[in-house]
mmCIF file of the N, C-alpha and C atoms, coordinates in Angstrom:
data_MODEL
# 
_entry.id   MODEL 
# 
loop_
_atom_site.group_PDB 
_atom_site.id 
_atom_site.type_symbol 
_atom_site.label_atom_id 
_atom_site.label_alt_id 
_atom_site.label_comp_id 
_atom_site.label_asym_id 
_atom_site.label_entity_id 
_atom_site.label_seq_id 
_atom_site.pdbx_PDB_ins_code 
_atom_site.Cartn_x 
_atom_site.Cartn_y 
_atom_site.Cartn_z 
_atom_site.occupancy 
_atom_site.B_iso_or_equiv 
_atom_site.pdbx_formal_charge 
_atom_site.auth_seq_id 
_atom_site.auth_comp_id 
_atom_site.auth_asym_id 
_atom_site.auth_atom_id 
_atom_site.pdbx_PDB_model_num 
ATOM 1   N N  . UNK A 1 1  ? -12.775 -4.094  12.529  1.00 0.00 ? 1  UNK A N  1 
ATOM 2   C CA . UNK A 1 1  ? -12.496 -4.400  11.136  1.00 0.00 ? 1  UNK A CA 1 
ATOM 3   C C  . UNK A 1 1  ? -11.416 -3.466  10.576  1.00 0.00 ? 1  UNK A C  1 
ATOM 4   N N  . UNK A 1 2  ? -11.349 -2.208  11.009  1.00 0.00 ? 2  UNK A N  1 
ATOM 5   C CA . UNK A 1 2  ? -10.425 -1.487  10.615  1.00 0.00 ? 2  UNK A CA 1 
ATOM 6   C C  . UNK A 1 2  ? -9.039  -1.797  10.866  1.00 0.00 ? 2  UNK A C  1 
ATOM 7   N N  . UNK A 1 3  ? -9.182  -2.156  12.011  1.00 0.00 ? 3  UNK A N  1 
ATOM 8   C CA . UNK A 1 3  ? -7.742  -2.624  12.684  1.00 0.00 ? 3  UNK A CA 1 
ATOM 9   C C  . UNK A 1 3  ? -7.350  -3.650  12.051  1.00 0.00 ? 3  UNK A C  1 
ATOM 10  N N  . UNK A 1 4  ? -7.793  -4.628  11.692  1.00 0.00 ? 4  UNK A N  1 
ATOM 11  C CA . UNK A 1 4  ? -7.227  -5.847  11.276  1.00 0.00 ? 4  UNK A CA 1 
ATOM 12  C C  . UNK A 1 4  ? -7.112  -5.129  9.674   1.00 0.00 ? 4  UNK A C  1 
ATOM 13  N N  . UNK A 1 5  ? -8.008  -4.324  8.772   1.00 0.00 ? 5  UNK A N  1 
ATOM 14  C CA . UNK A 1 5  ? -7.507  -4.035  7.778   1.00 0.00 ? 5  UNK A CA 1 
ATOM 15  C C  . UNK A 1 5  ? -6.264  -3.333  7.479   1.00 0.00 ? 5  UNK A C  1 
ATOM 16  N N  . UNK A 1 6  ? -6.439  -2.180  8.581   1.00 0.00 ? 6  UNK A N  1 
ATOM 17  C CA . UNK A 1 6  ? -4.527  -1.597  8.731   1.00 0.00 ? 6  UNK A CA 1 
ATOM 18  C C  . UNK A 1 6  ? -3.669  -2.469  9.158   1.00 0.00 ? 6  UNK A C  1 
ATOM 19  N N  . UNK A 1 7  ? -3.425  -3.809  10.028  1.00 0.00 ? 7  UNK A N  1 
ATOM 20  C CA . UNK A 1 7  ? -2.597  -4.681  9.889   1.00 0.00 ? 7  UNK A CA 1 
ATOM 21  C C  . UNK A 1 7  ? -2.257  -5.224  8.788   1.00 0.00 ? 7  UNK A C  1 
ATOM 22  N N  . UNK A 1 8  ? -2.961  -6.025  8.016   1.00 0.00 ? 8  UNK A N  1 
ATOM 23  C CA . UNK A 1 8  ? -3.067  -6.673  6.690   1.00 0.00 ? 8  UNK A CA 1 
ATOM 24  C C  . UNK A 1 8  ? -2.317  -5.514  5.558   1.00 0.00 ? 8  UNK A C  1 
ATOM 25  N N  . UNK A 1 9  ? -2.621  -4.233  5.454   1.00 0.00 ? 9  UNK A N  1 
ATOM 26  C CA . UNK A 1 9  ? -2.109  -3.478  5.007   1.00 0.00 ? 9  UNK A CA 1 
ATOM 27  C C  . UNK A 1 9  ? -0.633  -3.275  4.947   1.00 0.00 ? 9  UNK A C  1 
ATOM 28  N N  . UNK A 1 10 ? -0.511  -3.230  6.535   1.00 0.00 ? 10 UNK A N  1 
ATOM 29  C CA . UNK A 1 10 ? 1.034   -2.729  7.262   1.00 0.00 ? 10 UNK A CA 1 
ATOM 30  C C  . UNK A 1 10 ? 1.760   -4.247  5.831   1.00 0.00 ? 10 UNK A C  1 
ATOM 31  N N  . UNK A 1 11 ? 1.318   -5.260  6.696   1.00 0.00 ? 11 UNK A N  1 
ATOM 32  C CA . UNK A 1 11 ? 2.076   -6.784  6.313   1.00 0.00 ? 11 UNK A CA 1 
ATOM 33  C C  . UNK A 1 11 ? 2.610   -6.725  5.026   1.00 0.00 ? 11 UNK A C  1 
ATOM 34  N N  . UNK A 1 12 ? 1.644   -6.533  4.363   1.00 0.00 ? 12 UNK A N  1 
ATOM 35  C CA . UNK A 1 12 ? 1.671   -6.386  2.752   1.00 0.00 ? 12 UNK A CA 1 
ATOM 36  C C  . UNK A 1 12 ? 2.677   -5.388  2.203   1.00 0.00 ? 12 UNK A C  1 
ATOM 37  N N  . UNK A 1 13 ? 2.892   -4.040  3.043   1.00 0.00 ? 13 UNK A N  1 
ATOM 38  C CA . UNK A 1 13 ? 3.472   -2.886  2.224   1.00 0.00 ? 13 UNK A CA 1 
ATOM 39  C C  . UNK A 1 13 ? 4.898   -3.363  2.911   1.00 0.00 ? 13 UNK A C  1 
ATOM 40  N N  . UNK A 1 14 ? 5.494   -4.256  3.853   1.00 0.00 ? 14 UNK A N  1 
ATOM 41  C CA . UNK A 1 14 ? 6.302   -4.488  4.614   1.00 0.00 ? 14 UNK A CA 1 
ATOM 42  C C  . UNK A 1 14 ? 6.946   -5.156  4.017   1.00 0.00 ? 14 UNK A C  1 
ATOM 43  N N  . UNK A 1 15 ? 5.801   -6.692  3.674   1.00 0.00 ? 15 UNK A N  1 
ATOM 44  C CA . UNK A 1 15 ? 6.638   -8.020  2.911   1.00 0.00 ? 15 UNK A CA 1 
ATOM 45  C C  . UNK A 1 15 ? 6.406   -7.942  1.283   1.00 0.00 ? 15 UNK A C  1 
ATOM 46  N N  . UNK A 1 16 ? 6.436   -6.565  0.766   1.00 0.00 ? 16 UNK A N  1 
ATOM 47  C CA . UNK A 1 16 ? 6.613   -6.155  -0.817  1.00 0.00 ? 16 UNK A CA 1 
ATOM 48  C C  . UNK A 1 16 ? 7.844   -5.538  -0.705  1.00 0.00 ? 16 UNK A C  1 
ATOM 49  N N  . UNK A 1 17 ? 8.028   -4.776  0.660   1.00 0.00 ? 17 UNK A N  1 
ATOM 50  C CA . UNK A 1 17 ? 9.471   -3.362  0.351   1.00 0.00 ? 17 UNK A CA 1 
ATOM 51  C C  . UNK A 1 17 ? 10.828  -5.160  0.766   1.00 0.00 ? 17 UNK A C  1 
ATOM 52  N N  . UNK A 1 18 ? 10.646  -5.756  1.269   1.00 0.00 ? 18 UNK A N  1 
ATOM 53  C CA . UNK A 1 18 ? 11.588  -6.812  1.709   1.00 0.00 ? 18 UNK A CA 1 
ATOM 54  C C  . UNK A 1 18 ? 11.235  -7.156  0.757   1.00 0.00 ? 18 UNK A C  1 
ATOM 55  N N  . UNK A 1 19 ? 10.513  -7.556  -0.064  1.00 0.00 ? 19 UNK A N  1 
ATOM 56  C CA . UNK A 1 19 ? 11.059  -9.180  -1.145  1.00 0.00 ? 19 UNK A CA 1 
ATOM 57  C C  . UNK A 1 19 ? 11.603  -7.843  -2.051  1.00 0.00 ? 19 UNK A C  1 
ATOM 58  N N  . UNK A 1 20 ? 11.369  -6.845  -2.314  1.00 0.00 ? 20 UNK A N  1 
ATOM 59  C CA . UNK A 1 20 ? 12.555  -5.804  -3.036  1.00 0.00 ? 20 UNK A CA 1 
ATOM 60  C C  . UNK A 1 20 ? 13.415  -5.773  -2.654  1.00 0.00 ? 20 UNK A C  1 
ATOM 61  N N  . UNK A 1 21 ? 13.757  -5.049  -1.733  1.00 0.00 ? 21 UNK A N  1 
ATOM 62  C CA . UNK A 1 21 ? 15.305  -5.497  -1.064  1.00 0.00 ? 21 UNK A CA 1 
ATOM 63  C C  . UNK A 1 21 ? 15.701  -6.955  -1.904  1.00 0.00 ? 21 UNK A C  1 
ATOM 64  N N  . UNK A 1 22 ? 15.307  -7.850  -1.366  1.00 0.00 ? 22 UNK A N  1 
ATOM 65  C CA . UNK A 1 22 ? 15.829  -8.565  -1.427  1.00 0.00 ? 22 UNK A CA 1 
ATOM 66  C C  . UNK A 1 22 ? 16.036  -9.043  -3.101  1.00 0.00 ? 22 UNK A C  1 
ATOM 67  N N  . UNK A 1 23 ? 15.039  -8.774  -3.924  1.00 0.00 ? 23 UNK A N  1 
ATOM 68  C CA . UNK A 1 23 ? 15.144  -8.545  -5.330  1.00 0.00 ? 23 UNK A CA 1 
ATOM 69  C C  . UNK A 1 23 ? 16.163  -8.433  -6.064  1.00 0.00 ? 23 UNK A C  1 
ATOM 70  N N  . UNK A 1 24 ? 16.792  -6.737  -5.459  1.00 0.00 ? 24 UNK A N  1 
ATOM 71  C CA . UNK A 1 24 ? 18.058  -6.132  -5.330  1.00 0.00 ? 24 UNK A CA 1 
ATOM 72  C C  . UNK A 1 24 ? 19.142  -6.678  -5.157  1.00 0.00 ? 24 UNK A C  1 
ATOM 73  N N  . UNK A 1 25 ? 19.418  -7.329  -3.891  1.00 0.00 ? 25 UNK A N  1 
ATOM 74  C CA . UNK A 1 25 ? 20.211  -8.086  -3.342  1.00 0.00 ? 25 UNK A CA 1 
ATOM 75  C C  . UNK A 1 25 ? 20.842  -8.964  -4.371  1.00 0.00 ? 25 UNK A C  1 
ATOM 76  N N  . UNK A 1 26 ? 20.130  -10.202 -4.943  1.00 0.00 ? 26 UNK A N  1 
ATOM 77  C CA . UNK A 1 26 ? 19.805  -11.276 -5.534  1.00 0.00 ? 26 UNK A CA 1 
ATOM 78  C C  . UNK A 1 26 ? 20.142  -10.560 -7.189  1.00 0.00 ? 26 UNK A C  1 
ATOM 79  N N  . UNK A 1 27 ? 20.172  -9.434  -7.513  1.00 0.00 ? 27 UNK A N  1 
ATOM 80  C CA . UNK A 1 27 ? 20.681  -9.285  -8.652  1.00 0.00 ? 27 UNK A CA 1 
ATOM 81  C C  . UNK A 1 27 ? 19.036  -8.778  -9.868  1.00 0.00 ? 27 UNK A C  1 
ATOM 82  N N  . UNK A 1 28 ? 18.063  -8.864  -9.426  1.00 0.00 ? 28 UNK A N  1 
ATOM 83  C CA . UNK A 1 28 ? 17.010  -8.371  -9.863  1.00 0.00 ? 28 UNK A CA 1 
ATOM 84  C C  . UNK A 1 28 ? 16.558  -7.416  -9.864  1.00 0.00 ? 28 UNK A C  1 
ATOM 85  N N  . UNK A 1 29 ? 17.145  -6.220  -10.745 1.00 0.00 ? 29 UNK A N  1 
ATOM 86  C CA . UNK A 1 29 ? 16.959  -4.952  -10.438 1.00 0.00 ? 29 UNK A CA 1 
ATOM 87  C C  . UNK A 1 29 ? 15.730  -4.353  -10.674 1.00 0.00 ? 29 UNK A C  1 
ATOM 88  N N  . UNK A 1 30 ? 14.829  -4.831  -12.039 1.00 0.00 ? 30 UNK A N  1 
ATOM 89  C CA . UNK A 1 30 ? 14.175  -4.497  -12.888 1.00 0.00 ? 30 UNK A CA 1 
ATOM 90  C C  . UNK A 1 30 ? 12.906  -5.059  -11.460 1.00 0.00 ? 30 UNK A C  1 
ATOM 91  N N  . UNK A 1 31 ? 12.474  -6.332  -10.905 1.00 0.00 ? 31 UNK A N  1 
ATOM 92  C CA . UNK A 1 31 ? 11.932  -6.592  -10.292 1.00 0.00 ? 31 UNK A CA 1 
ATOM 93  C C  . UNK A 1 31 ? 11.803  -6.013  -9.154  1.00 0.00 ? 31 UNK A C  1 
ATOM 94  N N  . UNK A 1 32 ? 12.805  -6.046  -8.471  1.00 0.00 ? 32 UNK A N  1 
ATOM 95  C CA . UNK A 1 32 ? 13.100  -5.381  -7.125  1.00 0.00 ? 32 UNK A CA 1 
ATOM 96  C C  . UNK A 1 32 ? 12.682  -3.468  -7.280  1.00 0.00 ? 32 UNK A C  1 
ATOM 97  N N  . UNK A 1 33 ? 12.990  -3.014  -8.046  1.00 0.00 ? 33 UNK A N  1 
ATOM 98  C CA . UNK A 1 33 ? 13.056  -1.392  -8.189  1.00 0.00 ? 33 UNK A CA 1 
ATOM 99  C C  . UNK A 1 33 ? 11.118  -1.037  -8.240  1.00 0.00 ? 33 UNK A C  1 
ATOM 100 N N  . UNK A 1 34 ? 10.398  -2.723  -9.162  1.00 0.00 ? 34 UNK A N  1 
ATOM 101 C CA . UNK A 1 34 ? 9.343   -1.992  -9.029  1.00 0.00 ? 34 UNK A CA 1 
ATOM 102 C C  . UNK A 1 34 ? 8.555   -2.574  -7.962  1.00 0.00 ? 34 UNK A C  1 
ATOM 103 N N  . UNK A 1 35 ? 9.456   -3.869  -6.900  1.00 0.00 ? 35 UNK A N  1 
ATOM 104 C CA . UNK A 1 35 ? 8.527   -3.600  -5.940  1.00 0.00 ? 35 UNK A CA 1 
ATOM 105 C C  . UNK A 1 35 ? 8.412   -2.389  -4.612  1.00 0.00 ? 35 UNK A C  1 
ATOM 106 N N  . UNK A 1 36 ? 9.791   -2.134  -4.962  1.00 0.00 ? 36 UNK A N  1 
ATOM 107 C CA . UNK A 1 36 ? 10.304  -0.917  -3.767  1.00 0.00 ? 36 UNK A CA 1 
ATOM 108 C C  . UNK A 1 36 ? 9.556   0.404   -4.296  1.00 0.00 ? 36 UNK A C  1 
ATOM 109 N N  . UNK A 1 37 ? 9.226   0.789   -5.600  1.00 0.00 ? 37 UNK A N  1 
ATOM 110 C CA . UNK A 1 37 ? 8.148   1.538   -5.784  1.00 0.00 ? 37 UNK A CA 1 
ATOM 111 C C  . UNK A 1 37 ? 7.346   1.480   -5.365  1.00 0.00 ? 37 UNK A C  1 
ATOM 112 N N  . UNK A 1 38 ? 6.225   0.513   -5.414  1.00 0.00 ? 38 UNK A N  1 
ATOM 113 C CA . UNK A 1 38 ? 4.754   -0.225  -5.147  1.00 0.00 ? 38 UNK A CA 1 
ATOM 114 C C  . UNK A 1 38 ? 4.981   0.213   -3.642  1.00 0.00 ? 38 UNK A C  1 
ATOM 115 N N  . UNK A 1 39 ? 5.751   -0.445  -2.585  1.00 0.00 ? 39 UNK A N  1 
ATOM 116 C CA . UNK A 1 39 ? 5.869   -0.056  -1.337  1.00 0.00 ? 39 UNK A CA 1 
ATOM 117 C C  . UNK A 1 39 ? 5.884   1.662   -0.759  1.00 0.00 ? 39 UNK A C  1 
ATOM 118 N N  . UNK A 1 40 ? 6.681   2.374   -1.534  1.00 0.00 ? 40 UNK A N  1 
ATOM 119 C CA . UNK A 1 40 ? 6.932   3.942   -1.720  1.00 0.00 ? 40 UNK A CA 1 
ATOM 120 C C  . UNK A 1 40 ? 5.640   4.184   -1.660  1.00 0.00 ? 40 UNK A C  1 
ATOM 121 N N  . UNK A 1 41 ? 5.302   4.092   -2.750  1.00 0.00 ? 41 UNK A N  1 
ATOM 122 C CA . UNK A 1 41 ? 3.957   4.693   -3.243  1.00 0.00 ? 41 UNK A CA 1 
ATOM 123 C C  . UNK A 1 41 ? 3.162   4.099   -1.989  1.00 0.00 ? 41 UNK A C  1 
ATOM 124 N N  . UNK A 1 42 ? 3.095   3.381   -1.611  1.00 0.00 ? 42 UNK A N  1 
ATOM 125 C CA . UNK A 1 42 ? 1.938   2.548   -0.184  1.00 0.00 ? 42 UNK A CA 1 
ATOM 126 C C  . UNK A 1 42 ? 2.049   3.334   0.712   1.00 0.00 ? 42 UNK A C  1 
ATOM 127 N N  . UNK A 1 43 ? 2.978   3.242   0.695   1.00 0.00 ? 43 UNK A N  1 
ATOM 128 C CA . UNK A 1 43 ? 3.467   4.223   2.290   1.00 0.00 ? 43 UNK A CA 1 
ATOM 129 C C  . UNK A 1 43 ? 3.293   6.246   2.337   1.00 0.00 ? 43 UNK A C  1 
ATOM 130 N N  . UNK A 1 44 ? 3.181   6.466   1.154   1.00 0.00 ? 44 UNK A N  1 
ATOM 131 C CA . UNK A 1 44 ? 2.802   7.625   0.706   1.00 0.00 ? 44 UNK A CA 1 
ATOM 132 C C  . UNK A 1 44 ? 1.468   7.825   1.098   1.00 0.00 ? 44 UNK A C  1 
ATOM 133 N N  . UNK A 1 45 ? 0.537   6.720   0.672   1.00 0.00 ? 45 UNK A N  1 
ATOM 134 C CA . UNK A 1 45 ? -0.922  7.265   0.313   1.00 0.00 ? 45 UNK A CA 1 
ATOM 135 C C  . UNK A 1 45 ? -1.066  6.975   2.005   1.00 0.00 ? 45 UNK A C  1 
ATOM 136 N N  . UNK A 1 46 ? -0.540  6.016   2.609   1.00 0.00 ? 46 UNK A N  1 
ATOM 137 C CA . UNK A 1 46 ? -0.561  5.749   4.261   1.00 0.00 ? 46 UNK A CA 1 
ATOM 138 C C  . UNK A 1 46 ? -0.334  6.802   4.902   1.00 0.00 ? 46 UNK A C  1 
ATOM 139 N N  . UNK A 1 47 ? 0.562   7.461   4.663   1.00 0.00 ? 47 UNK A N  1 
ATOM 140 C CA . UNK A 1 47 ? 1.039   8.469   4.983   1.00 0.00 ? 47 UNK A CA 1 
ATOM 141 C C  . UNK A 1 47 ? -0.201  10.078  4.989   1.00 0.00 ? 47 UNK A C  1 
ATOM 142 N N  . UNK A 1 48 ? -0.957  9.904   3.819   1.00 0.00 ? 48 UNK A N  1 
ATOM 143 C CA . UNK A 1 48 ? -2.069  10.957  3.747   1.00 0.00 ? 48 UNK A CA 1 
ATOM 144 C C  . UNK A 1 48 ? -3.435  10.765  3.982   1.00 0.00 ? 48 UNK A C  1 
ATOM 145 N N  . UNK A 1 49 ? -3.643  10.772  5.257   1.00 0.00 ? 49 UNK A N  1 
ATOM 146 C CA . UNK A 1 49 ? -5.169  10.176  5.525   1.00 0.00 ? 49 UNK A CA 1 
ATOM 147 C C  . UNK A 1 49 ? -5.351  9.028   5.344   1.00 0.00 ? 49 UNK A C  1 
ATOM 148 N N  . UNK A 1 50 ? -4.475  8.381   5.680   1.00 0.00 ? 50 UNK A N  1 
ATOM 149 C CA . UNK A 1 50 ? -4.965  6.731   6.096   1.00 0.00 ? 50 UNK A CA 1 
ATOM 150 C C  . UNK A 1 50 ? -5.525  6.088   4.821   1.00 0.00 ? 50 UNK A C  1 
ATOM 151 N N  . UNK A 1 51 ? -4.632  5.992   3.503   1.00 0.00 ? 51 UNK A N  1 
ATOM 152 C CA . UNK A 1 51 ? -4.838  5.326   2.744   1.00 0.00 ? 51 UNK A CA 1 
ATOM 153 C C  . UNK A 1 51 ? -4.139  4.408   2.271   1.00 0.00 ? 51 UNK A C  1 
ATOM 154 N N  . UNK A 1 52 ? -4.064  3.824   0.791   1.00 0.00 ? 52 UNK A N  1 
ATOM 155 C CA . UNK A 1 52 ? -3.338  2.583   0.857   1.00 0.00 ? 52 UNK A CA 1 
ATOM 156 C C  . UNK A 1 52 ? -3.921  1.771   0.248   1.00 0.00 ? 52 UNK A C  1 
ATOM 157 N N  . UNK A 1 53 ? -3.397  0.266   0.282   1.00 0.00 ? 53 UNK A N  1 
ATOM 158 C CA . UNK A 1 53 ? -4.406  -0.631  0.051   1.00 0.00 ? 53 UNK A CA 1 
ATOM 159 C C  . UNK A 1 53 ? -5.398  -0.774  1.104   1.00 0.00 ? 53 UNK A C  1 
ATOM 160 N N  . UNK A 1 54 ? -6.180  -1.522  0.924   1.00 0.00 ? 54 UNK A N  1 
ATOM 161 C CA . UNK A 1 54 ? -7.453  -2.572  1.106   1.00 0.00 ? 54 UNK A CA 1 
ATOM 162 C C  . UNK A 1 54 ? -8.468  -0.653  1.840   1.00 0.00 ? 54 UNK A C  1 
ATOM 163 N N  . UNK A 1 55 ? -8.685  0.551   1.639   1.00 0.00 ? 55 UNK A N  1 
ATOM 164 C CA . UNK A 1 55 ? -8.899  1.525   2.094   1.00 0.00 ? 55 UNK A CA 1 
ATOM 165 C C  . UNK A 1 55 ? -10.742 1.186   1.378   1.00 0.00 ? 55 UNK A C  1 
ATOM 166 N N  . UNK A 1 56 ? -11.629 1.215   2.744   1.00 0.00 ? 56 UNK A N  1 
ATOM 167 C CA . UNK A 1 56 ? -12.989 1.620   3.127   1.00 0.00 ? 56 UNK A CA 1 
ATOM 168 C C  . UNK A 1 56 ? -13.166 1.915   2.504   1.00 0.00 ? 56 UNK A C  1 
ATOM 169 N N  . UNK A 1 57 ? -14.025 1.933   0.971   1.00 0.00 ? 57 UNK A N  1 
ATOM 170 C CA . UNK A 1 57 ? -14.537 2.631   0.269   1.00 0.00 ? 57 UNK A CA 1 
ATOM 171 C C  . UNK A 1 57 ? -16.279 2.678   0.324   1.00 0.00 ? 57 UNK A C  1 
ATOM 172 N N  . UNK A 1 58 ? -16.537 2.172   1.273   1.00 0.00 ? 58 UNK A N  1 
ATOM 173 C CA . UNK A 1 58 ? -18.596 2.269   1.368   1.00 0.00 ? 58 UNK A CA 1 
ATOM 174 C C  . UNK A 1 58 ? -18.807 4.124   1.518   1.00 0.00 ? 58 UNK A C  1 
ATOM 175 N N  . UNK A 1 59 ? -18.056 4.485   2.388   1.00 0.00 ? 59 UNK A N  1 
ATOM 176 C CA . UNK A 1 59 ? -18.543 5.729   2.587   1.00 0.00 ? 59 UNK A CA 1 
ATOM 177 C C  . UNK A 1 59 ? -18.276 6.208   0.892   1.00 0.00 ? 59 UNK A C  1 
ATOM 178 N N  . UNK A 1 60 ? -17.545 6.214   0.625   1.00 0.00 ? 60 UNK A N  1 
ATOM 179 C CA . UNK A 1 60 ? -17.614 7.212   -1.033  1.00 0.00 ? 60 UNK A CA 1 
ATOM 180 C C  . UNK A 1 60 ? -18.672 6.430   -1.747  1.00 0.00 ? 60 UNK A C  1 
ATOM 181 N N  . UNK A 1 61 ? -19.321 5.839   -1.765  1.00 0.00 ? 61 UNK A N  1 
ATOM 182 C CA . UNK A 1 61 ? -20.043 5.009   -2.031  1.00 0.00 ? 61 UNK A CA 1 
ATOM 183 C C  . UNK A 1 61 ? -21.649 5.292   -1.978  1.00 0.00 ? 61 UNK A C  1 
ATOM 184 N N  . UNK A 1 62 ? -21.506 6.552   -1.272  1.00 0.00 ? 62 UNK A N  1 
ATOM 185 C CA . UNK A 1 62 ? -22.784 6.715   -0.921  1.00 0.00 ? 62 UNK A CA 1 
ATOM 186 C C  . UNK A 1 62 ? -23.446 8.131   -1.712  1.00 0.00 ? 62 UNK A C  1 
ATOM 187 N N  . UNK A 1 63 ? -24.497 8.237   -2.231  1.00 0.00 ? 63 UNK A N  1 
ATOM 188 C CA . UNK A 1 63 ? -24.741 9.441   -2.871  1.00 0.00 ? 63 UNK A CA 1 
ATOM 189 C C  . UNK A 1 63 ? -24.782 10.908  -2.361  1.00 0.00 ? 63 UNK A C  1 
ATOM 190 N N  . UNK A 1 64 ? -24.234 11.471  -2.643  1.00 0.00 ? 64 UNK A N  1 
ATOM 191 C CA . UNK A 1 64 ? -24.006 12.725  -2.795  1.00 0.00 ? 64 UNK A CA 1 
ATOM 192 C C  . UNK A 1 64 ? -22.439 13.519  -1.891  1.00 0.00 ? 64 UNK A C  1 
ATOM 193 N N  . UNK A 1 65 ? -21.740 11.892  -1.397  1.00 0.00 ? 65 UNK A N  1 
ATOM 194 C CA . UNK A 1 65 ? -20.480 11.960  -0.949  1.00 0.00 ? 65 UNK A CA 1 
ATOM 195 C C  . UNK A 1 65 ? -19.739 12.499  -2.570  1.00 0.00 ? 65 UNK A C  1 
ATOM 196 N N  . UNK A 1 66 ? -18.422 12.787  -2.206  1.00 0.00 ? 66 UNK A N  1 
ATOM 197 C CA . UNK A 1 66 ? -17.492 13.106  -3.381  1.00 0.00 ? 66 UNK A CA 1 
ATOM 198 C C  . UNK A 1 66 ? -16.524 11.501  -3.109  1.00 0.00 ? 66 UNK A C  1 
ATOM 199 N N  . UNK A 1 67 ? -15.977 10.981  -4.450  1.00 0.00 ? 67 UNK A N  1 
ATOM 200 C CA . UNK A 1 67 ? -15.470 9.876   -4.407  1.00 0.00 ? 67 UNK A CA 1 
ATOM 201 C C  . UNK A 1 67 ? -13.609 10.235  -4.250  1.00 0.00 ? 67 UNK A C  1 
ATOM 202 N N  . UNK A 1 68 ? -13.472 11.615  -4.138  1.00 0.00 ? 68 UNK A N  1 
ATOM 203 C CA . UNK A 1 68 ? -12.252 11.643  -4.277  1.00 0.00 ? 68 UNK A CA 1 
ATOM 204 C C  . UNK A 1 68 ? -12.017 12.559  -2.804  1.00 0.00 ? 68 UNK A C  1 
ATOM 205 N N  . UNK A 1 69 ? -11.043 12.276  -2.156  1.00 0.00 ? 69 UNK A N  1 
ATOM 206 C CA . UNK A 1 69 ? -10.960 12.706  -0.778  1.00 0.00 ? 69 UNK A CA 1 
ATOM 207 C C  . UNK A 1 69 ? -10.562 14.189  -0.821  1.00 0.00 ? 69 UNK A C  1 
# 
């Protein structure tokens, strides 16, 4: 399950930084700038302990875990 969730992840932070680009391209700056953010920022939290979107949250979930990593 994990695996297919870090795929789905990858896809998503991949085909957001391209339809920016391409945003850009096309003359949509205002659009494009904030999807190439959204992607930045993805790839950041990916970047620190395997976060991101669609990120496991049962374990914080559980009492007397801390919800913030």
């Amino acid at each position: 399950m994990k695996r297919t969730r870090r795929t789905a992840r990858d896809f998503v932070i991949w085909a957001v930084a391209t339809g920016g680009l391409v945003a850009l391209v096309l003359g949509w700056g205002i659009i494009g700038g904030i999807l190439l953010a959204f992607a930045l920022y993805q790839l950041v939290l990916v970047s620190k302990r395997d976060g991101g979107l669609f990120v496991d949250q049962r374990a914080a979930d559980r009492p007397g875990k801390p919800t913030v990593g």
